[in-house]
N, C-alpha and C positions, 0 to 999 in steps of 0.2 A: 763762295759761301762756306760757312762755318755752321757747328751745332754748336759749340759750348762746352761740349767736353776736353777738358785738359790732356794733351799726349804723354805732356812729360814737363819736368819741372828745368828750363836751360839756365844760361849762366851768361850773362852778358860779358864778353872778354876781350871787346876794344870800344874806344867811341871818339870818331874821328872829330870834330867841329869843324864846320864848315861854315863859308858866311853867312849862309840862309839854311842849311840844312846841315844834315851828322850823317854821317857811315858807322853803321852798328853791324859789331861784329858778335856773332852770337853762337857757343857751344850746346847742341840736343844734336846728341848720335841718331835718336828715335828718329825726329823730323825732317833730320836729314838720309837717311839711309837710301830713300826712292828720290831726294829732290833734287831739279835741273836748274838751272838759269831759267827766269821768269817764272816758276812756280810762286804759289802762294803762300803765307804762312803766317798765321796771326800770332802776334807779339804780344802779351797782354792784352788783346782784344784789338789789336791795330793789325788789319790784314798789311803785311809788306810783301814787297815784292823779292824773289833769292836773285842775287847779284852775281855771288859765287860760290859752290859749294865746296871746303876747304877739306884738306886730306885728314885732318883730327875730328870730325864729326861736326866742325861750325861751317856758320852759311852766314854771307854780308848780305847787308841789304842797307837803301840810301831812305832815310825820310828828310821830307822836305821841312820847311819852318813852320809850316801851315799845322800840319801834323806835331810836331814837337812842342810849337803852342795850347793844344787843343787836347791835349791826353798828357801823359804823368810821361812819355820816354823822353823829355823835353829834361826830366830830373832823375831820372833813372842811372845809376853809376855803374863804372866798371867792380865786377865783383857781385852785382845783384843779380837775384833769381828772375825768372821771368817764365810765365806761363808761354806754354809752346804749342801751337794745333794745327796739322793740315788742314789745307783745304777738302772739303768733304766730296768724293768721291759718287757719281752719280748713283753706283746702286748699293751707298753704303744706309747704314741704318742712322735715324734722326735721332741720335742720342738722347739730344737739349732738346732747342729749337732754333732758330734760324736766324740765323747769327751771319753778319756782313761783313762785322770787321771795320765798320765805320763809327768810330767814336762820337757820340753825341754830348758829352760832357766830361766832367770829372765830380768825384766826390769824397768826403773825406770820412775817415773810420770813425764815428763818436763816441762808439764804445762797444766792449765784448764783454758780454755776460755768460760764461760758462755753464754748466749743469757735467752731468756722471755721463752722458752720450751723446751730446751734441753741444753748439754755444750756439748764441744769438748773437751776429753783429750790426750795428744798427752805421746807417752810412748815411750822410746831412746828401741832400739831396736839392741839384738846382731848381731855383722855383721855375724855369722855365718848362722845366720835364716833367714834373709832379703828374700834369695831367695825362701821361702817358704810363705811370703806374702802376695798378691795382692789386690790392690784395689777391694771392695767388696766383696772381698772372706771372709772366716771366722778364726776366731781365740778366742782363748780362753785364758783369762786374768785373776788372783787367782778363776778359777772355772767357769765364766762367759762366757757363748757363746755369743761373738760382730762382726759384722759385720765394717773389715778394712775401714772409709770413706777417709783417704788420708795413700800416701805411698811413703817413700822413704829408701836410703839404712840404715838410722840411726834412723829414727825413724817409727812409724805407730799413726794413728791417730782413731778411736771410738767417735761415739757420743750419748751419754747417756741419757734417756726419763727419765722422771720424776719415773717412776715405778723401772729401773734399779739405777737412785740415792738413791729411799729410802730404797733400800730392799738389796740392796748389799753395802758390804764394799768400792768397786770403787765410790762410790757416796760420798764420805768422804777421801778419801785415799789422801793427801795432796802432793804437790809437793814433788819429793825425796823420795815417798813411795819404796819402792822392790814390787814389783808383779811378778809371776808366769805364766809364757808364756809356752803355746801347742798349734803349729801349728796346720793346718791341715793337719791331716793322711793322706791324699789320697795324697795331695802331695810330702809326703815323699818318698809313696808308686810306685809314676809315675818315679819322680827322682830315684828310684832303677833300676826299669823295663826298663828305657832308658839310663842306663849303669853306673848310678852315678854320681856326681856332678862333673864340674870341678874344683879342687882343687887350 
């Protein structure tokens, strides 16, 4: 499990192709510093699993095709930034909120509206997720816990403080970006419990 808050901004610096899947090789001295073989580590929002953790502060990790289809590290090149976050520690503090590391979609940047301390960026959002949502409520965007400030069926809107522009990849991520969308759990979790969505 994940909060959402970003450790460190890493550096993608191999990526192997494989015939169903890639070996990503990934530079954060941060996220690495305590990590072993089989620890966690969300990649943009995609929890992987550490393969090896390298003597220059990178750690590999294997995603499979399934994975590479279904979120943006399918197009992600060598040279790109990449949001980096442990796995959260049982009596650490809930930053965000509660963040799995299980991509639910993708979406793309429509546009960023600036202001003097914060911008708006609005991201086309699949209609299948729409109903999961809401104004205010939360959501997580390649790794980032943001809180939705506008909403409708095609797109959602986030507004970003100066600290989330400089430290995360969204602060840069330019119209037409892909990013990696994960609702929130709880309300996938109510939509079961009250019989299932209508289709």
């Amino acid at each position: 499990m994940f909060t959402g808050i970003v450790e460190e901004l890493g550096v993608l610096v191999d990526k192997q192709e494989l015939t169903d899947a890639a070996r990503l090789t990934i530079r954060g001295p941060v996220v690495t510093a305590d990590a072993g073989h089989g620890d966690s580590i969300a990649v943009n929002g995609v929890c992987l699993t550490v393969v090896d953790v390298l003597p220059d502060g990178a750690f590999t990790a294997d995603v499979m095709g399934e994975t590479l289809n279904r979120s943006s590290l399918g197009v992600v090149g060598v040279g790109s930034q990449v949001n980096l976050e442990r796995a959260a520690a049982v009596n650490s503090r809930l930053g965000g909120h509660i963040v799995q590391g299980h991509v639910d979609g993708t979406g793309e940047v429509v546009s960023r509206t600036p202001s003097e301390h914060w911008e708006v960026v609005r991201i086309a959002l699949p209609r299948e997720l729409s109903r999961y949502v809401v104004e205010k409520g939360s959501i997580t965007v390649d790794g980032i816990s943001l809180t939705v400030s506008a909403v409708s069926d095609e797109w959602f809107e986030v507004s970003l403080i100066p600290t989330t522009r400089e430290l995360t990849t969204l602060g840069t991520a330019a119209v037409g970006t892909r990013v990696n969308l994960e609702v929130d759990i709880i309300a996938k979790y109510v939509e079961r419990l009250m019989g299932g969505a209508a289709q």
